[in-house]
C-alpha positions as CSV (number, residue, x, y, z in Angstrom):
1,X,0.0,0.0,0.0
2,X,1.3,3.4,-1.3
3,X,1.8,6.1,1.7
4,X,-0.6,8.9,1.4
5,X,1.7,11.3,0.5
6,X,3.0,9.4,-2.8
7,X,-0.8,9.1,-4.3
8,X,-1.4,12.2,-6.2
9,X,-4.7,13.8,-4.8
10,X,-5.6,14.5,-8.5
11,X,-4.8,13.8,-11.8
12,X,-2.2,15.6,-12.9
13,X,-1.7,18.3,-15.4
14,X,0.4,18.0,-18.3
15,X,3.9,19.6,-17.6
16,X,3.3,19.7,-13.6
17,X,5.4,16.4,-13.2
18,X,8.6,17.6,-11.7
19,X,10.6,13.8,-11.7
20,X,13.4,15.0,-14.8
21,X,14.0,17.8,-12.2
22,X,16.6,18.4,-9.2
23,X,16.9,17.1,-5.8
24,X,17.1,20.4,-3.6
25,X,16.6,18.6,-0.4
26,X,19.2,16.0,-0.7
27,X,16.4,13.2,0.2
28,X,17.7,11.7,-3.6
29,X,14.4,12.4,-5.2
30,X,13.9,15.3,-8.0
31,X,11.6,17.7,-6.4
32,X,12.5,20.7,-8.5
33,X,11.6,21.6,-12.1
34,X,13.5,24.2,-13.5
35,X,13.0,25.5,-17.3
36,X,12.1,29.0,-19.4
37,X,8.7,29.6,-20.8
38,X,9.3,32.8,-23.3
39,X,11.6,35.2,-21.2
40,X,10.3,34.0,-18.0
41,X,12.0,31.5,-15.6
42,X,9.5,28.8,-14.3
43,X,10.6,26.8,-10.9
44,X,8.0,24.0,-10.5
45,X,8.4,22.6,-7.1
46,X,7.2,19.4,-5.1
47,X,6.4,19.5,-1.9
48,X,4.8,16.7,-0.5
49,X,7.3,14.2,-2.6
50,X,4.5,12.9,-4.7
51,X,6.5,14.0,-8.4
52,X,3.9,16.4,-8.9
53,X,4.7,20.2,-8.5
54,X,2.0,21.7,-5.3
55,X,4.0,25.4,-6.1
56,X,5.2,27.5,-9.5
57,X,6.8,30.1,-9.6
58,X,7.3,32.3,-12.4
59,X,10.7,34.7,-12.1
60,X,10.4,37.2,-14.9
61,X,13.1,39.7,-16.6
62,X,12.6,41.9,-14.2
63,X,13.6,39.7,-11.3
64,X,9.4,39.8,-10.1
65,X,8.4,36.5,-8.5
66,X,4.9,35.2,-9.3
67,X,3.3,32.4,-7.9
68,X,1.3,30.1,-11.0
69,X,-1.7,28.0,-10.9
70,X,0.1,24.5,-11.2
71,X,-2.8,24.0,-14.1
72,X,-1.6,26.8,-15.7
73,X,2.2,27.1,-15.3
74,X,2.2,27.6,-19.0
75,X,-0.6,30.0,-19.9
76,X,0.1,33.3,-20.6
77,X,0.8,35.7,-17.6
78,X,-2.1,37.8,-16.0
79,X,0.1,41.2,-16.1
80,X,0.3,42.1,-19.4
81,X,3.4,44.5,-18.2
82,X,5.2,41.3,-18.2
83,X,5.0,40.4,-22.0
């Protein structure tokens, strides 16, 4: 039987699965996605050590940190400033 904690809750999106990513903890499983979407930085992390990211964050040209829906950690962003 699976711990609760490695059964995703939901289904997960596309793109939200964070397993080619980097251990940051040093508990020797990837729980940090790192990659570029346009100009912006995206850091998709896991929290719960599930593989799935529970926390985006979107670091854009001008250093601004956003926190993404994990749906929608590739739609466009909400301030159109940022384009």
């Amino acid at each position: 039987m699976d711990e609760p904690g490695r059964v995703p809750d939901e289904a997960p999106e596309i793109g939200a699965e964070v397993g080619a990513g980097f251990d940051t903890d040093g508990d020797g499983a990837p729980d940090t996605l790192v990659t570029v979407d346009g100009i912006d930085l995206v850091v998709a992390i896991d929290l719960d050590g599930d593989r799935f990211a529970d926390q985006v964050l979107r670091i854009g040209p001008d250093a601004t940190v956003r926190e993404q829906p994990v749906g929608g950690w590739f739609s466009a962003p909400d301030d159109p400033g940022d384009q």
